[in-house]
PDB file with one MODEL, atoms N, CA, C and O in Angstrom:
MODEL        1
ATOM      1  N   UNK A   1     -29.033  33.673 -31.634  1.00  0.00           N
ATOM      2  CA  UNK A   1     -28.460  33.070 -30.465  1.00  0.00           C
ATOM      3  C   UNK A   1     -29.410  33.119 -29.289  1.00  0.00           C
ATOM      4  O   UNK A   1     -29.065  32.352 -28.390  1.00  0.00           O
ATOM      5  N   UNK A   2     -30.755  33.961 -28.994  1.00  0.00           N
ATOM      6  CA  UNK A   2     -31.640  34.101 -28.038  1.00  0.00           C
ATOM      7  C   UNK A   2     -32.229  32.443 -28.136  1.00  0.00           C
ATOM      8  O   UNK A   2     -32.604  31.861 -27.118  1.00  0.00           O
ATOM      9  N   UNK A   3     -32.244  31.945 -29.168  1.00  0.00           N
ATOM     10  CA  UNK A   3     -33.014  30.629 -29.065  1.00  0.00           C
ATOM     11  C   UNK A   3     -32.415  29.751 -28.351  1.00  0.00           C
ATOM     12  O   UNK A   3     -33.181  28.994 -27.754  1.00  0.00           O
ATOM     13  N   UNK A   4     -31.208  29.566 -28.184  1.00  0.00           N
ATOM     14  CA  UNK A   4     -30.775  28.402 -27.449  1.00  0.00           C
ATOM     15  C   UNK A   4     -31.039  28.630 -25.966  1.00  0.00           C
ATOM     16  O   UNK A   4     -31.490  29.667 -25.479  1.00  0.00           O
ATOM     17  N   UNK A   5     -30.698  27.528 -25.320  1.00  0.00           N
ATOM     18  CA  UNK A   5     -30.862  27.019 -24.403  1.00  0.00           C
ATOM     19  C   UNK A   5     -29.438  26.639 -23.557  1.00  0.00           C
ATOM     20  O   UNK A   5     -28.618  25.963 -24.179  1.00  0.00           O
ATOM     21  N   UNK A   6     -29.202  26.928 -22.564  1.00  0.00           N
ATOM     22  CA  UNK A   6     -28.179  26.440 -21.668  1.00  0.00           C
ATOM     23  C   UNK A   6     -28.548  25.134 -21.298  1.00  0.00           C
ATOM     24  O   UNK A   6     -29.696  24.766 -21.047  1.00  0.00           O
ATOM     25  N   UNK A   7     -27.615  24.506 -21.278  1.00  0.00           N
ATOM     26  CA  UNK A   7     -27.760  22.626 -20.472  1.00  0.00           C
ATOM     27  C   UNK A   7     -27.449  22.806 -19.175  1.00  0.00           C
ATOM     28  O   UNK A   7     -26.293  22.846 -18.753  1.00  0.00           O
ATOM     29  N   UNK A   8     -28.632  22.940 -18.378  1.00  0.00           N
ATOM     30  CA  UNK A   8     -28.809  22.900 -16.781  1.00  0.00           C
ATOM     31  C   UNK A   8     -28.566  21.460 -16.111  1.00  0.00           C
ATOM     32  O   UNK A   8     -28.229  21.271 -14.943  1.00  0.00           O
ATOM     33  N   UNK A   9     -28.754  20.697 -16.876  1.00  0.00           N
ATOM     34  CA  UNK A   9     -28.689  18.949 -16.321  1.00  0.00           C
ATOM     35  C   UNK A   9     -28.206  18.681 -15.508  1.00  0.00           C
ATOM     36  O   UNK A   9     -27.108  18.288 -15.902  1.00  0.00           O
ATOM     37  N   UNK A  10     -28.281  18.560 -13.943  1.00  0.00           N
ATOM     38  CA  UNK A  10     -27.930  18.375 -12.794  1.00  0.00           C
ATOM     39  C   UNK A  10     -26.922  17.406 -12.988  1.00  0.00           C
ATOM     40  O   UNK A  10     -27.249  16.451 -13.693  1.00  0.00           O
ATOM     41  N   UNK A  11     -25.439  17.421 -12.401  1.00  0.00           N
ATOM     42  CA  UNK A  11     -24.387  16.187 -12.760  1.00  0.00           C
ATOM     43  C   UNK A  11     -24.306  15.829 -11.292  1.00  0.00           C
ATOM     44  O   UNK A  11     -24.786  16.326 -10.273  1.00  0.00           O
ATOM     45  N   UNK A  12     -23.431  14.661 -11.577  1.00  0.00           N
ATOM     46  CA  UNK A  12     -23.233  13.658 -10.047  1.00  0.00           C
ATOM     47  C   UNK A  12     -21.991  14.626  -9.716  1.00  0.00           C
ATOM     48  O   UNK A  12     -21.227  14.925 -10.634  1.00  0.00           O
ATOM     49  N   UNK A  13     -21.768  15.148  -8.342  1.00  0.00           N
ATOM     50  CA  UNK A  13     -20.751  15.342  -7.687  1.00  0.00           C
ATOM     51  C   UNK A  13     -19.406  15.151  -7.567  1.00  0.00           C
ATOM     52  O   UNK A  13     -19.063  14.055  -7.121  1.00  0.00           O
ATOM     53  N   UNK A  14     -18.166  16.300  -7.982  1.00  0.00           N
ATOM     54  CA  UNK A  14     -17.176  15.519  -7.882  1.00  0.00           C
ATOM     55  C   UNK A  14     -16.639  15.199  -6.893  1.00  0.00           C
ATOM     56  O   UNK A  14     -16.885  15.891  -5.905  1.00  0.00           O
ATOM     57  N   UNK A  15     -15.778  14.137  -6.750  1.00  0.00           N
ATOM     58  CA  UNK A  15     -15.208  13.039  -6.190  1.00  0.00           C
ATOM     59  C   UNK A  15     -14.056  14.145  -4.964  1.00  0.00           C
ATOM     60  O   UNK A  15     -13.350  15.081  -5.341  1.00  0.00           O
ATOM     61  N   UNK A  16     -14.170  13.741  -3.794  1.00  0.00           N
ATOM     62  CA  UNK A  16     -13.147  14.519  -2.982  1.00  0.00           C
ATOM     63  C   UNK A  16     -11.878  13.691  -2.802  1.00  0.00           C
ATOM     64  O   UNK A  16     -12.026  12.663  -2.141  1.00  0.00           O
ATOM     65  N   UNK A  17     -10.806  13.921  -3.214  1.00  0.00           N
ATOM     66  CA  UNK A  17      -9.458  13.619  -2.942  1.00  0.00           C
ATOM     67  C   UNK A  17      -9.110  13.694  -1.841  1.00  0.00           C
ATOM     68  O   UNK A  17      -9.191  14.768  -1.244  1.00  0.00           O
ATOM     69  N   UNK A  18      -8.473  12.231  -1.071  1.00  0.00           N
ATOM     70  CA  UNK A  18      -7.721  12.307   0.118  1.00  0.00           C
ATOM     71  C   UNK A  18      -8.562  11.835   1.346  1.00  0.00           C
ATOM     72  O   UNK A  18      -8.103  10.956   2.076  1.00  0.00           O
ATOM     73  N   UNK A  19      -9.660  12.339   1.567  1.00  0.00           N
ATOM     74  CA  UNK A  19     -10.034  11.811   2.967  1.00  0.00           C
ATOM     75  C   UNK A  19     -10.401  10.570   3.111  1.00  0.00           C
ATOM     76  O   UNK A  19      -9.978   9.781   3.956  1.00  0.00           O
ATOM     77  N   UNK A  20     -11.520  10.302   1.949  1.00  0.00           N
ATOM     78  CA  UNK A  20     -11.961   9.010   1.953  1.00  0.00           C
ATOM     79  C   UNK A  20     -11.043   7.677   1.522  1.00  0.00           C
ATOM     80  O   UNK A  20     -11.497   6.604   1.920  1.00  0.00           O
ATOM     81  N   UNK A  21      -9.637   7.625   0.649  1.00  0.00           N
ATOM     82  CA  UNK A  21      -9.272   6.616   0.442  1.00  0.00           C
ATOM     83  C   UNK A  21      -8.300   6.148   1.277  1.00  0.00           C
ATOM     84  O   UNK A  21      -7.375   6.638   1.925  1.00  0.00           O
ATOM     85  N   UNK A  22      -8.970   4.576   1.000  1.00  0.00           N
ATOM     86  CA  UNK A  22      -8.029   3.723   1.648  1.00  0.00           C
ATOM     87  C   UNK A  22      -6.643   4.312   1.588  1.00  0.00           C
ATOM     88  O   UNK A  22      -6.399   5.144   0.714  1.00  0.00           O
ATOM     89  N   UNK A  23      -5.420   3.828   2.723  1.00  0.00           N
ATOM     90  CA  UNK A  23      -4.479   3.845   2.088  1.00  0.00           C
ATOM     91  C   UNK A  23      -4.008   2.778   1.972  1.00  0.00           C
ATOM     92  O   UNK A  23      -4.211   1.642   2.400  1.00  0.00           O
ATOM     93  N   UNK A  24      -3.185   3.392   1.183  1.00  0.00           N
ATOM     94  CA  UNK A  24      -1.942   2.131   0.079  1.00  0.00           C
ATOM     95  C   UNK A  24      -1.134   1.424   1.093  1.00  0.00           C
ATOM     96  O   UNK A  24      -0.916   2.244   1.984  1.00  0.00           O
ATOM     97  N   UNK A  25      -0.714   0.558   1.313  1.00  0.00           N
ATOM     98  CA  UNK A  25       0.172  -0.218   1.981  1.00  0.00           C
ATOM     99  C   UNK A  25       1.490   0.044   1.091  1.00  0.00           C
ATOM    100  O   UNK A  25       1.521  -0.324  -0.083  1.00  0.00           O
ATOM    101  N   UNK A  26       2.495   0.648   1.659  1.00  0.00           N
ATOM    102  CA  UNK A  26       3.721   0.724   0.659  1.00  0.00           C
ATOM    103  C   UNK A  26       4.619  -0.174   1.031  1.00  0.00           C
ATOM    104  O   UNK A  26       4.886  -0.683   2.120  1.00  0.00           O
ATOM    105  N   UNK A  27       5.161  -0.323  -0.328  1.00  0.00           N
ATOM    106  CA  UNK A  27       6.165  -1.607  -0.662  1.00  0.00           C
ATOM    107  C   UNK A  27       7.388  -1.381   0.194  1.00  0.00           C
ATOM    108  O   UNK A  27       7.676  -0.232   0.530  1.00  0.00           O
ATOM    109  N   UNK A  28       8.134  -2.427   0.570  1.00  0.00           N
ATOM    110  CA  UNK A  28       9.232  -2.028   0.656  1.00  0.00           C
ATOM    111  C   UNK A  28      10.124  -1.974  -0.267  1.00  0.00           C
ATOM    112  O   UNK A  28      10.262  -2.684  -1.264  1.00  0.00           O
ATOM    113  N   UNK A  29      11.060  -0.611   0.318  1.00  0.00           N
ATOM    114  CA  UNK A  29      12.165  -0.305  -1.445  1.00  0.00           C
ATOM    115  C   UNK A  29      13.254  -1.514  -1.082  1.00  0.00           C
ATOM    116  O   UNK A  29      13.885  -1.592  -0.028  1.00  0.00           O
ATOM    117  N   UNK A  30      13.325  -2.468  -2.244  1.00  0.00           N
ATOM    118  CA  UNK A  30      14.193  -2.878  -2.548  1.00  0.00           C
ATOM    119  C   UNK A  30      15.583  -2.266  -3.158  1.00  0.00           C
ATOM    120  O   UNK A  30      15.624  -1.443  -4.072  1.00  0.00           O
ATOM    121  N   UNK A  31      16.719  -2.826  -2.477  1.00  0.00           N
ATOM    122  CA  UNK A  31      17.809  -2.289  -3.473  1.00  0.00           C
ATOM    123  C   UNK A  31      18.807  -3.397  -4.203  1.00  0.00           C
ATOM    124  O   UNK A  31      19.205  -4.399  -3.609  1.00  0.00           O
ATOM    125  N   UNK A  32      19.122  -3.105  -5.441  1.00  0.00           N
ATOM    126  CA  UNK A  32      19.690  -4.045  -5.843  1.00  0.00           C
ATOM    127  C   UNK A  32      20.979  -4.625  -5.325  1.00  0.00           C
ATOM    128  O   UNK A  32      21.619  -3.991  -4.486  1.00  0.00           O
ATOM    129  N   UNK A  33      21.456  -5.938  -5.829  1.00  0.00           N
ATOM    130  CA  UNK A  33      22.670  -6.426  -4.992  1.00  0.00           C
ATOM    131  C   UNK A  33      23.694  -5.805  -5.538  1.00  0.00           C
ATOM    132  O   UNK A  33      23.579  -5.390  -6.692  1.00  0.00           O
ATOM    133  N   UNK A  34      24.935  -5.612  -4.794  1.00  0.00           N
ATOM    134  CA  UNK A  34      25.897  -4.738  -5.228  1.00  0.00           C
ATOM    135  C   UNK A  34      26.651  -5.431  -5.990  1.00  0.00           C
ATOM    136  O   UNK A  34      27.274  -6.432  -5.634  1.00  0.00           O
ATOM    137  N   UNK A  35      26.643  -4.849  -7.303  1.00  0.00           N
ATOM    138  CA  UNK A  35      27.683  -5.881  -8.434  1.00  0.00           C
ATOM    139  C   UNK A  35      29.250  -6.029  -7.731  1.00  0.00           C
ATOM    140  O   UNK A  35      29.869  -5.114  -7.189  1.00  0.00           O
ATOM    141  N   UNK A  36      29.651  -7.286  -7.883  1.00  0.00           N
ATOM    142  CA  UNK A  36      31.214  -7.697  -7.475  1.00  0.00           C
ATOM    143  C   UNK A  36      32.477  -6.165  -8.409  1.00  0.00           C
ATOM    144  O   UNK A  36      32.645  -5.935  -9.606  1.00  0.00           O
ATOM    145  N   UNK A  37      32.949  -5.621  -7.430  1.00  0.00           N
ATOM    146  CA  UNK A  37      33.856  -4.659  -8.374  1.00  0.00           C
ATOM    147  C   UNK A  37      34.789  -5.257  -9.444  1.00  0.00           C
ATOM    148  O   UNK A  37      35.584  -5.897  -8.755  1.00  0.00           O
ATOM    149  N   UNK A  38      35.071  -5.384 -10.450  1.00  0.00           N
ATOM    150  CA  UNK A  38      35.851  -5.668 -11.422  1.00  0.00           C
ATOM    151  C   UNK A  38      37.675  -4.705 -11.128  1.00  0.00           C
ATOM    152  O   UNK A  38      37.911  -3.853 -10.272  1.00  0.00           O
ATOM    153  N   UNK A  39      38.193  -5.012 -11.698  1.00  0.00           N
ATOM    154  CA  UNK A  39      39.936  -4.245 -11.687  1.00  0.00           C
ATOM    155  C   UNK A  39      39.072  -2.815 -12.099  1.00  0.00           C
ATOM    156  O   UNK A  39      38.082  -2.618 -12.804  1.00  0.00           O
ATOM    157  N   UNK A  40      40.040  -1.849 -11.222  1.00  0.00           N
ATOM    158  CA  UNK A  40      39.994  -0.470 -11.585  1.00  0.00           C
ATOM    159  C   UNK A  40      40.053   0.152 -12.573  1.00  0.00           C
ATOM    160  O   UNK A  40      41.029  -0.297 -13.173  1.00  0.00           O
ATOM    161  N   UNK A  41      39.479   1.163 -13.315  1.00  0.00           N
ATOM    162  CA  UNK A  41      39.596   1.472 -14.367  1.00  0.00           C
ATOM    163  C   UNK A  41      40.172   2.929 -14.293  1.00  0.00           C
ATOM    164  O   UNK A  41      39.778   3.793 -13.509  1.00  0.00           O
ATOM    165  N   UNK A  42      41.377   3.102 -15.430  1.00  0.00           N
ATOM    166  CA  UNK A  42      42.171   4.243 -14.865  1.00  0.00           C
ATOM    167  C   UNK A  42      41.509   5.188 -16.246  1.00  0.00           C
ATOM    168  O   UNK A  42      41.235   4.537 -17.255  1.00  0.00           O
ATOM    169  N   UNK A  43      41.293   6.541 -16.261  1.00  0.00           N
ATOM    170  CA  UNK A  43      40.929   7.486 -17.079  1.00  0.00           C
ATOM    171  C   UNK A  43      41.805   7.407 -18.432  1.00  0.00           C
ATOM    172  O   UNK A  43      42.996   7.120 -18.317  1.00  0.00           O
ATOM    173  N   UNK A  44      41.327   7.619 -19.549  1.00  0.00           N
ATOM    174  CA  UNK A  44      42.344   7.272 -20.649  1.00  0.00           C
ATOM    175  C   UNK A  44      43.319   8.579 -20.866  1.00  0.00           C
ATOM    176  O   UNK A  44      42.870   9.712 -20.694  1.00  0.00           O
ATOM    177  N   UNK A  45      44.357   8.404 -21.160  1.00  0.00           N
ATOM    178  CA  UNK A  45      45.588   9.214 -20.812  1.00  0.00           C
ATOM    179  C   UNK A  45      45.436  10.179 -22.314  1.00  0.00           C
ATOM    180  O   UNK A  45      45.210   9.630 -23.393  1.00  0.00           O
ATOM    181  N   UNK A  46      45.624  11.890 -22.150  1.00  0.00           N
ATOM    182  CA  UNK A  46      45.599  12.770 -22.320  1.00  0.00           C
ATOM    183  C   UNK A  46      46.123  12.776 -23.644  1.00  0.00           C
ATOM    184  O   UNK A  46      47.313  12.645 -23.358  1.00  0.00           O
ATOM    185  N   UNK A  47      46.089  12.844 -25.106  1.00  0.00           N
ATOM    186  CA  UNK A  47      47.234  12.993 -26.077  1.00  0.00           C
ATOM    187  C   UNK A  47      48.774  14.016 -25.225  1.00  0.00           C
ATOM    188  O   UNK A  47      48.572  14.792 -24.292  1.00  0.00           O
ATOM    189  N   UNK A  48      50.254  13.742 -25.847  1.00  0.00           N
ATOM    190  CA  UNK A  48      51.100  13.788 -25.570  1.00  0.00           C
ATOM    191  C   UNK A  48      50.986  15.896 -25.651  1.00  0.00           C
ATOM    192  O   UNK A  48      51.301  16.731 -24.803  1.00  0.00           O
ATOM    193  N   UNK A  49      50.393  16.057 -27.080  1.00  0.00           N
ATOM    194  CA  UNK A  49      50.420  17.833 -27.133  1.00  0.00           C
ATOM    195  C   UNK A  49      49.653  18.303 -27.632  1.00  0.00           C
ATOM    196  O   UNK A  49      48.804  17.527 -28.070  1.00  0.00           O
ATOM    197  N   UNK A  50      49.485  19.387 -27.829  1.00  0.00           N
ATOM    198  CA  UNK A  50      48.168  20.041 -28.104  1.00  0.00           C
ATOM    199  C   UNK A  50      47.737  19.547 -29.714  1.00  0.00           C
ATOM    200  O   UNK A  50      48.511  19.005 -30.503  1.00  0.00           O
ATOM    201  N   UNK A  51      46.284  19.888 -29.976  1.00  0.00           N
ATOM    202  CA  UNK A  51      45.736  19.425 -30.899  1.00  0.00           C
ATOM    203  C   UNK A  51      46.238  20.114 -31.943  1.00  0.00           C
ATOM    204  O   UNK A  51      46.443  21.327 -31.892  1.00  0.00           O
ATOM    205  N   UNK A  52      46.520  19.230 -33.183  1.00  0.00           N
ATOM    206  CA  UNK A  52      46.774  20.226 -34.924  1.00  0.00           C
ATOM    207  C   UNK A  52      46.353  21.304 -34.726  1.00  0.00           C
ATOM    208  O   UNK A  52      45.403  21.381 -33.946  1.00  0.00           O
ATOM    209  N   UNK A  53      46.899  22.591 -35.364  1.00  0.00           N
ATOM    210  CA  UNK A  53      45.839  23.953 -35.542  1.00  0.00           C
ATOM    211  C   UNK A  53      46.473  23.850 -36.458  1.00  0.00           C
ATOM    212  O   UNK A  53      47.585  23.331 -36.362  1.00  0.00           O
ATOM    213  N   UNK A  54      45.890  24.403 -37.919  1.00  0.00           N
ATOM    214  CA  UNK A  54      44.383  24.220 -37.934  1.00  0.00           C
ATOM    215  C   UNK A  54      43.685  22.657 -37.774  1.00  0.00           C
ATOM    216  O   UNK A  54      44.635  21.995 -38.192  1.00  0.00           O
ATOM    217  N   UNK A  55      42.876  21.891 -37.513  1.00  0.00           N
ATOM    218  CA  UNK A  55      42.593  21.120 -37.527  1.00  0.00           C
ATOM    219  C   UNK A  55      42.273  20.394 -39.472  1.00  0.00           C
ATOM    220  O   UNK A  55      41.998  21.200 -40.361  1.00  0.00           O
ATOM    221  N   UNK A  56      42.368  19.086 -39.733  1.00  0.00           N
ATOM    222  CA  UNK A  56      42.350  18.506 -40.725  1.00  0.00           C
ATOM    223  C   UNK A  56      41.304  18.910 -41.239  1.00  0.00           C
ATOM    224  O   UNK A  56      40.269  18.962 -40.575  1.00  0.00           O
ATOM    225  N   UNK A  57      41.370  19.388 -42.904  1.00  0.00           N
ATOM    226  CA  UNK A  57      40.479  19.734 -43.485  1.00  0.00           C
ATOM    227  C   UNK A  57      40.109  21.208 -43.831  1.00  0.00           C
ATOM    228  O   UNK A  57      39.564  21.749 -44.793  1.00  0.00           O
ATOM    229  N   UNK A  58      40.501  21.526 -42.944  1.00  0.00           N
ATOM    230  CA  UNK A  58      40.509  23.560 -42.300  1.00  0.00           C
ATOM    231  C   UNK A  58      41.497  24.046 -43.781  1.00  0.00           C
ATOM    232  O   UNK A  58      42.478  23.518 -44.306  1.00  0.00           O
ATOM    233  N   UNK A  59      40.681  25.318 -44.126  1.00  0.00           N
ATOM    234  CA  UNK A  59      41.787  25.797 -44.819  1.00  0.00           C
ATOM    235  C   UNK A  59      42.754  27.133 -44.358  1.00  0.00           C
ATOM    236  O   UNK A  59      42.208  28.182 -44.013  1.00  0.00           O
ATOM    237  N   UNK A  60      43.466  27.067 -44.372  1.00  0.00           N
ATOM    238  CA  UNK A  60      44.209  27.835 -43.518  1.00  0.00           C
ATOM    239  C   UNK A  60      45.378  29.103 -44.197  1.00  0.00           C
ATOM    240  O   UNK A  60      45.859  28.661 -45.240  1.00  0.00           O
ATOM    241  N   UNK A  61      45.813  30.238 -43.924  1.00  0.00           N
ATOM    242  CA  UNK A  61      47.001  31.175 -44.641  1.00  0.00           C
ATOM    243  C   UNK A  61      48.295  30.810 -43.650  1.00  0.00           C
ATOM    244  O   UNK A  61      47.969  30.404 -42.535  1.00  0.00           O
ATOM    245  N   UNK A  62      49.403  30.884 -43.865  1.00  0.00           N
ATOM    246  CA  UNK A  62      50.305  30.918 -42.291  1.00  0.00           C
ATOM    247  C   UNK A  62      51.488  32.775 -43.523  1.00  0.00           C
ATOM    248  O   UNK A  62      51.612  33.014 -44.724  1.00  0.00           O
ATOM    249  N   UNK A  63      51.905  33.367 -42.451  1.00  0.00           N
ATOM    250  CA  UNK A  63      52.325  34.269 -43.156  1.00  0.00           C
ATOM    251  C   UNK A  63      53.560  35.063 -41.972  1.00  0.00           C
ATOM    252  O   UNK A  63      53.469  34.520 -40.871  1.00  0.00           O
ATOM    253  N   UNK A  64      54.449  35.992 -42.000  1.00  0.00           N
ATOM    254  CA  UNK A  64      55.536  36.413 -41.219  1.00  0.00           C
ATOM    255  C   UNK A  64      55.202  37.232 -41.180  1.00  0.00           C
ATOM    256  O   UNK A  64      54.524  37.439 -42.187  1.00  0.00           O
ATOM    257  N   UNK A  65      55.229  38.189 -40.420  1.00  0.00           N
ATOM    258  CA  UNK A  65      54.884  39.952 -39.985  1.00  0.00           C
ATOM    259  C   UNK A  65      56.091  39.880 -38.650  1.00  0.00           C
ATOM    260  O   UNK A  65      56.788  38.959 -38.225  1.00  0.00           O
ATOM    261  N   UNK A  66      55.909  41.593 -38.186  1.00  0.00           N
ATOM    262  CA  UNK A  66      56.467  42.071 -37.149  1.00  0.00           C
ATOM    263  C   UNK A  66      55.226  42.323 -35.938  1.00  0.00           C
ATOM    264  O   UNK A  66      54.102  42.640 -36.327  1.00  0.00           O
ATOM    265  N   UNK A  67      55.424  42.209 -34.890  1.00  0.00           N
ATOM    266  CA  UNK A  67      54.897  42.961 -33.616  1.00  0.00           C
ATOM    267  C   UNK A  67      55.365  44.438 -33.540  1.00  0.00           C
ATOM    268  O   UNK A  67      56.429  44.923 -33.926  1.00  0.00           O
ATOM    269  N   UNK A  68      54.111  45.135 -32.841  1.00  0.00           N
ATOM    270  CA  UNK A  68      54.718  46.431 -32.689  1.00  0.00           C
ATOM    271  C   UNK A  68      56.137  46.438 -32.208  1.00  0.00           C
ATOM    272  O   UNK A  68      56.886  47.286 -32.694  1.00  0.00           O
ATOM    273  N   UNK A  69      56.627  45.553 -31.262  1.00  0.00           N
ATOM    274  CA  UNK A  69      57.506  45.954 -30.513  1.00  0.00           C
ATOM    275  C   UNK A  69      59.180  45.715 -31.399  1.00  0.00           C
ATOM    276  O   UNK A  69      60.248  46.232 -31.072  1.00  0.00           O
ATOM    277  N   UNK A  70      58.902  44.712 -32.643  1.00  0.00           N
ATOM    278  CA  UNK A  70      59.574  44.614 -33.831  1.00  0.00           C
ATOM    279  C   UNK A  70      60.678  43.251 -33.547  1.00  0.00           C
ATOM    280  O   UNK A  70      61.862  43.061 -33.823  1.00  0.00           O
ATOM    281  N   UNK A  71      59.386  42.268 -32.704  1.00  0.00           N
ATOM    282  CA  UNK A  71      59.667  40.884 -32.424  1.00  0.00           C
ATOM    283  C   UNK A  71      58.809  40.157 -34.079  1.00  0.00           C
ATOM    284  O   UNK A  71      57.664  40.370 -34.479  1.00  0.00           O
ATOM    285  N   UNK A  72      59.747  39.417 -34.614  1.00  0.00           N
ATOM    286  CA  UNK A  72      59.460  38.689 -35.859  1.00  0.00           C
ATOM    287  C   UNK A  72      58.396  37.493 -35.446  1.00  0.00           C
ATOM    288  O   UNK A  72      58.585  36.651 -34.569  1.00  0.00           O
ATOM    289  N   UNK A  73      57.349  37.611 -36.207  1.00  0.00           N
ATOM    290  CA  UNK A  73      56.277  36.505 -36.066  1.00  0.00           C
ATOM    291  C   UNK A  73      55.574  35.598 -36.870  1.00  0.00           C
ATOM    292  O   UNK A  73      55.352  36.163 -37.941  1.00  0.00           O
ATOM    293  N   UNK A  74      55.185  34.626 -36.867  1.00  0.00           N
ATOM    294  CA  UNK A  74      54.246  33.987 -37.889  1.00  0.00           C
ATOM    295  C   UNK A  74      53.116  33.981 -37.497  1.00  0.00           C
ATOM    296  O   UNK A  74      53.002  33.577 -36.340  1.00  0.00           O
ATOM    297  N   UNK A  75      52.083  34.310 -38.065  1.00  0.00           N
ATOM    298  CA  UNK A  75      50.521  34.238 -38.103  1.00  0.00           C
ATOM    299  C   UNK A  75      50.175  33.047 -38.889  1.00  0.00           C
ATOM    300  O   UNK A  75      50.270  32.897 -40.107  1.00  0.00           O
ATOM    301  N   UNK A  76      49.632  31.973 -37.726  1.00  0.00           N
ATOM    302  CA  UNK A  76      48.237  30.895 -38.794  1.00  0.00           C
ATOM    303  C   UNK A  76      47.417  31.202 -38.212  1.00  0.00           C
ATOM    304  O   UNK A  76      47.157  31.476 -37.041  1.00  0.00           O
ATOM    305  N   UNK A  77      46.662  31.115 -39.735  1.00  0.00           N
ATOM    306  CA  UNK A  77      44.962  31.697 -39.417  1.00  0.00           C
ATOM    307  C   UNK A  77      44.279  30.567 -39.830  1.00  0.00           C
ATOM    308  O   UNK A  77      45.063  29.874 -40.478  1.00  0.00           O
ATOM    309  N   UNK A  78      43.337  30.128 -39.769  1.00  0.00           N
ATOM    310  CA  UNK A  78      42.425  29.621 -39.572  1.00  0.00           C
ATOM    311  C   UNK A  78      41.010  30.024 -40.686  1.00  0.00           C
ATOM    312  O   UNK A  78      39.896  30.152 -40.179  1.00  0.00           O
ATOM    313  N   UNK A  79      41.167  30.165 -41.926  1.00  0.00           N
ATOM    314  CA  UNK A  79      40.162  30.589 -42.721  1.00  0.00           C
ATOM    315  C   UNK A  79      38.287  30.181 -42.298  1.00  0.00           C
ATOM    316  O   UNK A  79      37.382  30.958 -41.992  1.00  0.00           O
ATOM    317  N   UNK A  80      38.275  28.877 -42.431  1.00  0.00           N
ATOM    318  CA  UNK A  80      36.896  28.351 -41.772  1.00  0.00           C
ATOM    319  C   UNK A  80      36.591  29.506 -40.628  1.00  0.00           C
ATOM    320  O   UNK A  80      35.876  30.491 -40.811  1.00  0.00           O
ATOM    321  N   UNK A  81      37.492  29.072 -39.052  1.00  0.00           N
ATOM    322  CA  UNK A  81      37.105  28.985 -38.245  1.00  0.00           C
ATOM    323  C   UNK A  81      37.371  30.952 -37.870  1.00  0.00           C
ATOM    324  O   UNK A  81      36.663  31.451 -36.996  1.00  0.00           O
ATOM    325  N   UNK A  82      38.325  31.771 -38.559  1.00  0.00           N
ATOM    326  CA  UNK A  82      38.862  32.558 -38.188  1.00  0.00           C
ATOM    327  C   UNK A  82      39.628  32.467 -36.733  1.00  0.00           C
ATOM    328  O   UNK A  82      39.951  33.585 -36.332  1.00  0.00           O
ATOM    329  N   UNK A  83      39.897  31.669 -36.080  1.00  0.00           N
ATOM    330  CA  UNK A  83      40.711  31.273 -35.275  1.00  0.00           C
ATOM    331  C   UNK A  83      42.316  31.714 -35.761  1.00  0.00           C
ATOM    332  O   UNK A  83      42.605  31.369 -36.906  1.00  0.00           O
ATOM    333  N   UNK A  84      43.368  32.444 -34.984  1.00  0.00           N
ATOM    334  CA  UNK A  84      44.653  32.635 -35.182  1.00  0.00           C
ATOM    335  C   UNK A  84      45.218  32.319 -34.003  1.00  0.00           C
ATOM    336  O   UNK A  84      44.703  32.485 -32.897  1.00  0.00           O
ATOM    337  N   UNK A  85      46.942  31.580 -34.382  1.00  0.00           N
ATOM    338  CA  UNK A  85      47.966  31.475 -33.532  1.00  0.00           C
ATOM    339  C   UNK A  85      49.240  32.590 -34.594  1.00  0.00           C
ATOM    340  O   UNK A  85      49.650  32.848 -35.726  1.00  0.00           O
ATOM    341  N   UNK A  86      49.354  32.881 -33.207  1.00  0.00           N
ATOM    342  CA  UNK A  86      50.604  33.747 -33.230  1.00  0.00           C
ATOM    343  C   UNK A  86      51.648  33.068 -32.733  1.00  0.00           C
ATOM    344  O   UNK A  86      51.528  32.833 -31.530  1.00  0.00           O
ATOM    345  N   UNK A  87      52.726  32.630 -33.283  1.00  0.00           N
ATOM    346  CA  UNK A  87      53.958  32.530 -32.714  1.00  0.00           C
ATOM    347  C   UNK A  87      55.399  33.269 -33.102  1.00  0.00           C
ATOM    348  O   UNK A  87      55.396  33.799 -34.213  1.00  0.00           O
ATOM    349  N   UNK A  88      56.436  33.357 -32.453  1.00  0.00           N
ATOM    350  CA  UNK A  88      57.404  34.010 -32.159  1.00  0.00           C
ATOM    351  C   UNK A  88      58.169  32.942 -33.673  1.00  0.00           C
ATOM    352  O   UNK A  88      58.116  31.712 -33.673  1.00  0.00           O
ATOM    353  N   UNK A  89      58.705  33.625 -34.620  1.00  0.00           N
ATOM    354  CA  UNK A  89      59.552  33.202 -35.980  1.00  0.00           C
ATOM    355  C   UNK A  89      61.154  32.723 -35.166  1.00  0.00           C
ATOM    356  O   UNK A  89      62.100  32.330 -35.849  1.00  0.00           O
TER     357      UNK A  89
ENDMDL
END
């Protein structure tokens, strides 16, 4: 590696940003024309109740137990998702 040589080759100068250039003449911002409003559009209305549990496809157990407090209940579970509803039997 003593044999080589570094490339000393004098280069052209870089270029200074900002003082020397012209400036730009800026455009004016155009804005587009305002589209004519059409009839109102109302948000699409909510289903009536809550979604299936389990949802379609899901495989699911549903089964009766007690609460500690020895209120009668049904458990669906939700196998896929392990997701459970508890409701009152």
């Amino acid at each position: 590696m003593a044999d080589r040589k570094l490339d000393v080759t004098p280069q052209e100068p870089a270029e200074e940003i900002g003082g020397d250039t012209p400036a730009q003449p800026e455009e004016p911002a155009t804005t587009p024309d305002p589209q004519p409003e059409g009839p109102a559009t109302t948000p699409d209305p909510q289903p009536e109740g809550p979604a299936p549990f389990p949802p379609a496809g899901h495989r699911s157990e549903r089964f009766d137990t007690f609460r500690p407090d020895g209120t009668r209940v049904t458990v669906t579970r939700d196998i896929d998702t392990g997701e459970q509803h508890v409701t009152e039997a």
